[in-house]
N, C-alpha and C positions, 0 to 999 in steps of 0.2 A: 958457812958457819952462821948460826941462826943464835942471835944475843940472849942474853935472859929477858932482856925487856921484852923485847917479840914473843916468845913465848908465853911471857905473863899479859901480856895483848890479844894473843890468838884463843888463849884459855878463856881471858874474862870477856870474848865474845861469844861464851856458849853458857854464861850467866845472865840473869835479869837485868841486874844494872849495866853490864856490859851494852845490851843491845840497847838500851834504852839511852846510856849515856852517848854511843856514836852512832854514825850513822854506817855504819857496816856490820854486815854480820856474818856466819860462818854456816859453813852447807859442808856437810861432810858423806861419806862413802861415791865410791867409783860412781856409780850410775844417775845419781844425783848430780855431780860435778860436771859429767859427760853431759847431759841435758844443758846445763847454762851452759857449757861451750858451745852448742850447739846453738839455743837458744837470745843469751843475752851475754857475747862475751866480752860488752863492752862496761858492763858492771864488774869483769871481774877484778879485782886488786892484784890478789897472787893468790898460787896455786902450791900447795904442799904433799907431793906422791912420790910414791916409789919409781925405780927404776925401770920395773916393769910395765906399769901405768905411762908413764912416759914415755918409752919406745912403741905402747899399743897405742898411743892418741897422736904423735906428730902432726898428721895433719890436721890437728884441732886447736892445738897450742900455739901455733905460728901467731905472732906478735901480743901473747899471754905470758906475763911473768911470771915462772914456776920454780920453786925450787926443790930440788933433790933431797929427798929424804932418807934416810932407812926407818924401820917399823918402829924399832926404841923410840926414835927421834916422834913420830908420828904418833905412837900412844901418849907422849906429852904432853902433844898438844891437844888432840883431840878428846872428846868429851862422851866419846864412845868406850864401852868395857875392850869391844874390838874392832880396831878401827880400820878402814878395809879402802887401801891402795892413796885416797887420796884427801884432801878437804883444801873449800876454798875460799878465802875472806873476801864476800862479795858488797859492794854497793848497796844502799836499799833502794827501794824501786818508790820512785816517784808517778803518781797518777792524778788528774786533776778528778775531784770531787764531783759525779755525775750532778746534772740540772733539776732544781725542782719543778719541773715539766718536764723530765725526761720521760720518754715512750719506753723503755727497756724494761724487763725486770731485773730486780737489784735485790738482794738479801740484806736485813736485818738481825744482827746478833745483837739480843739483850742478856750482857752477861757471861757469855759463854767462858766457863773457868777452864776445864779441859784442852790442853794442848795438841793432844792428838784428834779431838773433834777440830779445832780450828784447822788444823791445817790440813784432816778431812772433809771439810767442807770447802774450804779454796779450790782443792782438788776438785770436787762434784761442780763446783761454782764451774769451773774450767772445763770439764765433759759437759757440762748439757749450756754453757754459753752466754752464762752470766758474768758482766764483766765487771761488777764490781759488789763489794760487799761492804755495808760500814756496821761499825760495831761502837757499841755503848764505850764511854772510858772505862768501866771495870772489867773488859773482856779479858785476856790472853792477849799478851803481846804475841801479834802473827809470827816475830821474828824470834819467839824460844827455839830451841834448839830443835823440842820435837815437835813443834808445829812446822819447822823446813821441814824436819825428814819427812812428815806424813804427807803434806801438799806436795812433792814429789816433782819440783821445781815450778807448782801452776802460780807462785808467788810471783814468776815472771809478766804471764799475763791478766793475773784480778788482781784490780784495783782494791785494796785494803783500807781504808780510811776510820780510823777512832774520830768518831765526832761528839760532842753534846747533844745529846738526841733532841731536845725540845727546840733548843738553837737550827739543828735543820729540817725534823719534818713535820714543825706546821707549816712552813711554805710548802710541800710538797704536794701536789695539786693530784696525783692517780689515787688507785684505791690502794688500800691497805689491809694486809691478809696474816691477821695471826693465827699461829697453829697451837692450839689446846687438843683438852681431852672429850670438850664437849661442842665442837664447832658442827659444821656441815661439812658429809663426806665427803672427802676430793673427790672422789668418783661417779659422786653426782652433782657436784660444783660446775656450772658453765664458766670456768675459768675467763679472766677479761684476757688481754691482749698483751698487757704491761700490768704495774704494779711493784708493791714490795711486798715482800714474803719475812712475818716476823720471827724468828726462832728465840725461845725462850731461855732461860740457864738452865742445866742440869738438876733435876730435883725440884725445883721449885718453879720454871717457867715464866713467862709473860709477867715483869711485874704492872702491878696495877697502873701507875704513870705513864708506863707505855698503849699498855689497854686503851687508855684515854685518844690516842690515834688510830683506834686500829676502827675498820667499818668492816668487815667481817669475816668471822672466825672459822675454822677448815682444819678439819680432823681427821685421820686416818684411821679405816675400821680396824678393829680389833675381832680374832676368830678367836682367841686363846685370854689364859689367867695374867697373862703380864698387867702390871704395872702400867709399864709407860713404855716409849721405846727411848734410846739412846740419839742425843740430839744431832748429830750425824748421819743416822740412819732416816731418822725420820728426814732433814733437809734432802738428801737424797730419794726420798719416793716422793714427796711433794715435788720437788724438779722434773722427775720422768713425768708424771703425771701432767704436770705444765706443755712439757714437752706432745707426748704423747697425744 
């Protein structure tokens, strides 16, 4: 039997102040839940799935607190219109704060308000091997609801850090790479070796106090009448491109 308090707990961590007041937050649908079993099941609290979710994952759940739900019980709690077999109140992940002479490449979010870009870009962070990202205090809490779904459990492995931008990167000793509409093409950029890679806010980009760190700028050609691209999309061809 699952109290009303619990329930009014498991709900307000798929709200803002909820994730922000504890340190746990909530990961919901089958395949997502299966990943941190697999992944970090030593973050998880407890597990809330159906019967059938539970007899398909046994070997996963061994020494994980779960409890048996039916779907009534499960559309309650969860923050989904349909919410699918299971959800789990996980831990938040702790990472220490890469060094200002770290050799890696690192992402910079200035701003980013879209929840589904954040937790798209965790993800891309996580395919091409960036292991940490820090983000201005006005970003997206990583830990909304649809920034778990979208990172697609890579909140396991990148390091997420809201910093005071001027508080860490005037120490920071590599180069700094903001992406505009008017920089030098990645595709003829000799990319360095490390660095930070800035991403702008939606709509408006790079604000100026950040400009002030950046030594130089890196664009992605355009063949067509767009605008701009969407700040997800772009963080991902600037990584291949790294990569590549």
């Amino acid at each position: 039997m699952i109290s009303k308090n619990e329930v009014k707990y498991i709900r307000s961590l798929g709200q803002q102040k909820g994730t922000t007041d504890n340190q746990s937050f909530l990961v919901e649908g089958a395949k997502i839940v299966i990943e941190m079993m697999l992944t970090c099941p030593s973050h998880i609290e407890k597990i809330y799935a159906t019967l059938p979710f539970i007899e398909s994952n046994l070997n996963l759940i061994r020494g994980i607190s779960v409890v048996e739900v039916d779907q009534s019980m499960l559309t309650r709690l969860s923050q989904m219109h349909a919410p699918n077999q299971a959800l789990a109140v996980m831990k938040k992940f702790i990472f220490t704060l890469p060094d200002y002479n770290s050799k890696e490449w690192i992402l910079l979010l200035d701003g980013i308000q879209d929840p589904g870009n954040m937790g798209t870009i965790i993800r891309e962070a996580d395919w091409f091997g960036v292991n940490h990202i820090l983000c201005t205090n006005d970003c997206v809490d990583p830990y909304n609801r649809k920034a778990v779904q979208a990172s697609m459990g890579s909140l396991s492995r990148v390091g997420v850090h809201k910093v005071e931008l001027t508080d860490w990167i005037q120490y920071y000793k590599g180069p700094v790479l903001g992406t505009t509409l008017d920089g030098q093409y990645i595709n003829n950029y000799p990319f360095p070796s490390y660095g930070i890679i800035v991403i702008g806010r939606e709509g408006s980009g790079i604000r100026p106090e950040t400009q002030n760190f950046i030594t130089q700028t890196i664009s992605i050609p355009s063949f067509g009448q767009a605008e701009s691209l969407n700040a997800a999309i772009a963080t991902g061809i600037v990584l291949w491109e790294i990569r590549r």
